[in-house]
C-alpha positions in Angstrom: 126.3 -4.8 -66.9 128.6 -6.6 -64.5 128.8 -3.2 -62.5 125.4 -2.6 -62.3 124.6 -6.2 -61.3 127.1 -5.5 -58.3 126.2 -2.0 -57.3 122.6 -3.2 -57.3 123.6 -6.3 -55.2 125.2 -3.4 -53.3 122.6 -1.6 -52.4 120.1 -4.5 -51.9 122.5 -5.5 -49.0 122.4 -1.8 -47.8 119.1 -1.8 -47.9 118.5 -5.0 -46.1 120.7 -4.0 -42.8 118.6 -0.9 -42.3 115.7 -2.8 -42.8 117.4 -5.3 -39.9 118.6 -2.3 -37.6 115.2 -1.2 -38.0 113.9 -3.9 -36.8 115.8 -4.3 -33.7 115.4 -1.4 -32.5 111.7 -2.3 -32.8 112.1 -5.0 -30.5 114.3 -2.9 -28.1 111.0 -0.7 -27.7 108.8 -3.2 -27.7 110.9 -5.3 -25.0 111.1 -2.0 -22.8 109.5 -2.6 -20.0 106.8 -0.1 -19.5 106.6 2.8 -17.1 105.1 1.9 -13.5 101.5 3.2 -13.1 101.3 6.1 -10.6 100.1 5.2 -7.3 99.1 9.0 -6.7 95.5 8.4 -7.6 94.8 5.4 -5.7 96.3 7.0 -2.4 94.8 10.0 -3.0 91.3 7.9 -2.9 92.1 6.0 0.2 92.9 9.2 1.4 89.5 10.4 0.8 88.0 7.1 1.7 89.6 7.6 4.5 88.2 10.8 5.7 84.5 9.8 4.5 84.9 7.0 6.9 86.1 9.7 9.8 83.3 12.4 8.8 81.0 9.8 9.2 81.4 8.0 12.5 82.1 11.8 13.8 78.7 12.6 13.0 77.6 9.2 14.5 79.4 9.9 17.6 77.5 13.3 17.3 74.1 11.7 16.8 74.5 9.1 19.5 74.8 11.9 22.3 71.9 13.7 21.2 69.7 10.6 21.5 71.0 9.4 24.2 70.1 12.9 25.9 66.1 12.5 24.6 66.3 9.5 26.2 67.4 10.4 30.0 64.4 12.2 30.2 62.3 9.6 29.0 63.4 7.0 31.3 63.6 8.7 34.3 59.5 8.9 33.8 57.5 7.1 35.9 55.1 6.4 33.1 55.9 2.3 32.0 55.2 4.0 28.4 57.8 6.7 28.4 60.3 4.7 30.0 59.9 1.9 27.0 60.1 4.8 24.7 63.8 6.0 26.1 65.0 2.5 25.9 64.1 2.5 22.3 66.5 5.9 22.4 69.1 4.6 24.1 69.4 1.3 22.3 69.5 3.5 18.9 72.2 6.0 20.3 74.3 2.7 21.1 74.1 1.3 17.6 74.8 4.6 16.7 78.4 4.5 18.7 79.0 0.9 19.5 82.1 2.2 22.0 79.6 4.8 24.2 79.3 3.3 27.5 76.4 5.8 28.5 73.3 4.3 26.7 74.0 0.8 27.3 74.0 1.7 31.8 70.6 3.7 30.6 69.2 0.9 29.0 70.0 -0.9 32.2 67.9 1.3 34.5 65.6 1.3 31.7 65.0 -2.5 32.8 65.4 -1.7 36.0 62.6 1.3 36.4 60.2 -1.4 34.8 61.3 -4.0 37.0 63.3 -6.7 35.4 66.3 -6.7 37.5 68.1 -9.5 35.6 68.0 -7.8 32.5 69.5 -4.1 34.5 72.4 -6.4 35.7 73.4 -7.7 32.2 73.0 -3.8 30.4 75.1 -2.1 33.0 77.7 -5.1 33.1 77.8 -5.0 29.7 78.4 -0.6 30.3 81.0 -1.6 33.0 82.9 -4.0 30.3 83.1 -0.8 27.5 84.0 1.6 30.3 84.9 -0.6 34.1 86.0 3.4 35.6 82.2 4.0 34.6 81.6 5.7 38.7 77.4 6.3 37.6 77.2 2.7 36.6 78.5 1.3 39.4 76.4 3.0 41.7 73.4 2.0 39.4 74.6 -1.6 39.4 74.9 -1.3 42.8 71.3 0.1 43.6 69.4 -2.2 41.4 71.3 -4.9 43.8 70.0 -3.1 46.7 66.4 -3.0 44.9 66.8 -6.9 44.2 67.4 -7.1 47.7 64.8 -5.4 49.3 62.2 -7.2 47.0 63.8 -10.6 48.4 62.8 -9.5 51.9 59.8 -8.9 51.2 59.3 -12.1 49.9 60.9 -13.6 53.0 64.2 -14.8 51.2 66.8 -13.9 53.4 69.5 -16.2 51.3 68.7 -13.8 48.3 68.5 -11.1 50.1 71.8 -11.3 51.7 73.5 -11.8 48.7 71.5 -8.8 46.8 72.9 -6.7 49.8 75.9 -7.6 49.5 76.5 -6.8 46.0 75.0 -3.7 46.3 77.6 -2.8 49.0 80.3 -3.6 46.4 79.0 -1.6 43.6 79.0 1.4 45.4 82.3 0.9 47.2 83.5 0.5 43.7 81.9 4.0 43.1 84.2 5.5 45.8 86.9 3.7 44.9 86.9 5.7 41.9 85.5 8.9 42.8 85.3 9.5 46.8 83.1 12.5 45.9 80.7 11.0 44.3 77.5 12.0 46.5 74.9 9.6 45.3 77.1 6.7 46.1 77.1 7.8 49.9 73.3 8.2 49.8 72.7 5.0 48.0 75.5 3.1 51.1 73.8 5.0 53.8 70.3 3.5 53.0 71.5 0.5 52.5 72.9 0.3 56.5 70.1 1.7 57.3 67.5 -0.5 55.6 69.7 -3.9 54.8 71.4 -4.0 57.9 70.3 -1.6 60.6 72.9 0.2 61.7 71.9 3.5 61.6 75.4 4.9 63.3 76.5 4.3 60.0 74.1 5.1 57.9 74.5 8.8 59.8 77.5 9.1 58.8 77.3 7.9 55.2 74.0 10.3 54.8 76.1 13.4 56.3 78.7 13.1 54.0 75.9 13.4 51.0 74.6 16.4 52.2 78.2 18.0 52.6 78.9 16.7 48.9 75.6 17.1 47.2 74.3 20.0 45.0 70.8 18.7 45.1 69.8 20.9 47.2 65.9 19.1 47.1 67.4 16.0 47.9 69.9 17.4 50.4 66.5 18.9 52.4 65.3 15.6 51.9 68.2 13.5 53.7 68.7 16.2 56.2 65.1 15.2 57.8 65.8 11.5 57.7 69.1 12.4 59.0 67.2 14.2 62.2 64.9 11.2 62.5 67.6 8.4 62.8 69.3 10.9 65.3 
């Protein structure tokens, strides 16, 4: 009895450290720190994310140019109606591509064609800011100047007038500064000698060089008269 009392007291024991090494290497598991989560998925969607957001202001850039084009020939209307309606255009294609220069100068002769020529000077310097090497909207800058101008001496305010003159004589220097081909510009400077400040020498010259530049050929015919006439 004695001997089955101590092999039972035996095994009990035996029994006990496996129940023990059992349980630690429980514990060992459960203390394991766990595997890292992959990161693949997550890159893989800001990947995606990522070229949804490019697809999209892609087709936005892609948008904005095709209104902005509608709305050229709307604003070069004479019709106070039309031009309204192409400012509407151009304002769209610029919310459409906040970085395109092009529709913020166009709502600037927008303003300008209907005659507000404070609001043309803050559209095409705020076109000038985006884009300052922006040669069209200088020379529009500088012709809404020269329009400011001429209305000033009509209304007998030569202060104004100088200083409409003479900014309009900066914008389109600036024009040529950029681009000393740029045709319009020498058209734009030529009447502006001519009519501002009455030297017609100049104006000659300044007009001759737009017809040697020019492609227009309508307004080339055109300049080539009033070149005849000042000679």
């Amino acid at each position: 009895m004695k001997q089955n009392r101590t092999l039972t007291s035996a095994f009990a024991l035996f029994l006990a450290l496996c129940f023990l090494a059992a349980a630690g290497c429980s514990k060992k598991a459960a203390d394991k720190p766990a595997a890292p989560e992959s990161k693949k998925p997550a890159a893989a969607a800001q990947s995606e994310e990522r070229k949804t957001g490019s697809a999209e202001k892609k087709d936005n850039m892609l948008a904005a140019r095709d209104t902005f084009e509608q709305s050229v020939a709307l604003i070069e209307s004479d019709d106070p109606a039309e031009i309204k309606k192409g400012m509407e255009l151009a304002l769209k294609a610029a919310e459409l591509d906040p970085e395109f220069a092009r529709p913020v100068c166009a709502v600037g002769t927008a303003h300008r064609k209907l005659g507000d020529f404070q609001e043309a000077f803050k559209w095409y310097e705020k076109a000038l800011a985006m884009d300052p090497n922006y040669v069209v909207c200088h020379d529009n800058l500088g012709y809404a100047h020269y329009l400011a101008g001429v209305q000033a001496m009509e209304n007998a305010d030569k202060a104004a007038a100088a200083e409409a003159f003479g900014q309009a004589e900066k914008s389109f220097s600036k024009a040529l500064e950029l681009d000393e081909n740029y045709a319009d510009a020498y058209f734009n400077l030529g009447q502006l000698h001519n009519i501002a400040y009455g030297d017609k020498q100049r104006a000659l010259e300044l007009f001759t060089r737009f017809v040697e530049l020019s492609k227009d050929e309508v307004k080339k015919d055109e300049v080539k008269q009033l070149i005849r006439q000042l000679q």
